[in-house]
N, CA and C of each residue as an Amber inpcrd file, in Angstrom:
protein
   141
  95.1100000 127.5290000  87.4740000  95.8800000 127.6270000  88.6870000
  97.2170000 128.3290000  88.4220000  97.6490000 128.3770000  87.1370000
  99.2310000 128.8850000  86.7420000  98.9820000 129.7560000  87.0670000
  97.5880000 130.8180000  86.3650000  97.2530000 132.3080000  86.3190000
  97.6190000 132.7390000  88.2090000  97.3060000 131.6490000  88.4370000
  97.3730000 132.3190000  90.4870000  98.3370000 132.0030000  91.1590000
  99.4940000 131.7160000  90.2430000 100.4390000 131.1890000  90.8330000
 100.1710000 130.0970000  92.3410000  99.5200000 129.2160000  92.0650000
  99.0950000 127.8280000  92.6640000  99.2900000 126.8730000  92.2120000
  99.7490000 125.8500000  93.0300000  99.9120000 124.5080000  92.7270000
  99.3460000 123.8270000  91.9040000  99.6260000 123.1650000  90.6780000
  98.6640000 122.4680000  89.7150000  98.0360000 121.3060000  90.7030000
  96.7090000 120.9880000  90.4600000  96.2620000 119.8630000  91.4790000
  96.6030000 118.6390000  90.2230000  97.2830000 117.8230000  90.5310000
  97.6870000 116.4530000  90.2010000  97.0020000 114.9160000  90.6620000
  95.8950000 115.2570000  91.5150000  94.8770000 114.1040000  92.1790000
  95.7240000 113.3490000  92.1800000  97.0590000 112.9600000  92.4720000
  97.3680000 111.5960000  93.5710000  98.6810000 111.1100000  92.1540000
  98.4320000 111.8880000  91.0570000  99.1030000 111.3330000  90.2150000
  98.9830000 110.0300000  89.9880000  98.4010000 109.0220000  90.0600000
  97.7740000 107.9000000  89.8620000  96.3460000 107.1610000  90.0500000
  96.4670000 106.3250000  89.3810000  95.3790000 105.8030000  89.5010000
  93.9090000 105.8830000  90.2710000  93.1120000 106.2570000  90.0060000
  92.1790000 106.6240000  91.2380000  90.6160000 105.4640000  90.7440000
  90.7260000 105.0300000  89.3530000  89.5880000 103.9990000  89.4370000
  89.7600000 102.6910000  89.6940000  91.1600000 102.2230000  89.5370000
  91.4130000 100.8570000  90.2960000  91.3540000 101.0850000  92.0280000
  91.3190000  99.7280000  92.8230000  91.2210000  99.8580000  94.1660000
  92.9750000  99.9150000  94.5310000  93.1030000 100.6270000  95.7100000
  94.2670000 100.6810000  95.7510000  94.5520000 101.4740000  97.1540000
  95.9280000 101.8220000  97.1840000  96.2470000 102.7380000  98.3160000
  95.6470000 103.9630000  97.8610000  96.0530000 104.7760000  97.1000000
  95.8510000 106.0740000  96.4220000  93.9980000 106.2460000  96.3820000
  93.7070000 105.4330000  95.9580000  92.2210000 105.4070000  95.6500000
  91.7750000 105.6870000  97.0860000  92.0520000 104.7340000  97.9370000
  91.4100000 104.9760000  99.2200000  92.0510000 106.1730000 100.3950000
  93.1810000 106.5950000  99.8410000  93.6310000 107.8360000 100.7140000
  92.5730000 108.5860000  99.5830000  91.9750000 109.0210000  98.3700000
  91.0730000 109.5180000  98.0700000  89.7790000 109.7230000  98.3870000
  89.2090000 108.3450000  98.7450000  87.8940000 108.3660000  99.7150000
  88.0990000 108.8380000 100.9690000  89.0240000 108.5810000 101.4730000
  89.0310000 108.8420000 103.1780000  89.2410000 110.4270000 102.9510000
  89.4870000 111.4390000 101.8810000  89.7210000 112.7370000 101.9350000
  88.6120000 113.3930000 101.6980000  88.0710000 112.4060000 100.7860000
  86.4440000 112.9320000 100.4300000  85.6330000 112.7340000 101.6400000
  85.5950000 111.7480000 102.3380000  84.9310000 111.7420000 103.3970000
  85.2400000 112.5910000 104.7320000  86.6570000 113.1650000 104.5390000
  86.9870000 114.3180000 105.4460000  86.3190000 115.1800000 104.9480000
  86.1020000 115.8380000 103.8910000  85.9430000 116.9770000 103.5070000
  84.0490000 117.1500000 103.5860000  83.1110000 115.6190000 103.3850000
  82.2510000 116.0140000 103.8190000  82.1460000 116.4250000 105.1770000
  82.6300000 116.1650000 106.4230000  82.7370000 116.6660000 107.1030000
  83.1220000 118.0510000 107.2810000  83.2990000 118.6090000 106.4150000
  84.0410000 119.9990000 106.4260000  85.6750000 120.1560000 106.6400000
  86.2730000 119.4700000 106.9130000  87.4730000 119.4660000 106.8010000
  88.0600000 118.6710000 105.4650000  88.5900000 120.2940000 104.9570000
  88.8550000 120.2450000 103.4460000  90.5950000 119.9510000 103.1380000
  91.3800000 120.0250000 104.1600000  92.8250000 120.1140000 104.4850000
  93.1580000 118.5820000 103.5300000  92.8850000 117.5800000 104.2050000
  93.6740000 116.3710000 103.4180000  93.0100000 116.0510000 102.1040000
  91.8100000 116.7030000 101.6310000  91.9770000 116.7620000  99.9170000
  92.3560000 117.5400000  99.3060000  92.5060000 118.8860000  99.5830000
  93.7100000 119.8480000  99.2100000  95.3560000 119.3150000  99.3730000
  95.3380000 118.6880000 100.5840000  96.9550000 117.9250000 100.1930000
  96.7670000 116.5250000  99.4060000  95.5740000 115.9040000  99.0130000
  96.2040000 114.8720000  98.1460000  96.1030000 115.1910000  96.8070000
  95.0150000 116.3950000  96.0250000  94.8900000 116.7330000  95.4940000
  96.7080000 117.6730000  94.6940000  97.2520000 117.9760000  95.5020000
  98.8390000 118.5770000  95.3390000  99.6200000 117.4050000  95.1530000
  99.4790000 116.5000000  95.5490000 100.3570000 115.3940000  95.6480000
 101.5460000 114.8830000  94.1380000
């Protein structure tokens, strides 16, 4: 991502295999994105 001058993706910067806030703003992005709307895992993915 440096090479493209893009945002390093940082996934939430925490924790994502314990249950948690972070974890589940993770599912709910994944489950946007099966839907095709890819927007809020590209922003938590930056986070």
């Amino acid at each position: 991502m440096k090479s493209l001058n893009q945002t390093i993706f940082t996934w939430g910067s925490k924790d994502l295999y314990h249950e948690g806030d972070v974890r589940n703003k993770y599912i709910s992005a994944l489950i946007e994105a099966d839907k095709n709307n890819y927007k809020p895992l590209i922003e938590f993915v930056r986070k």
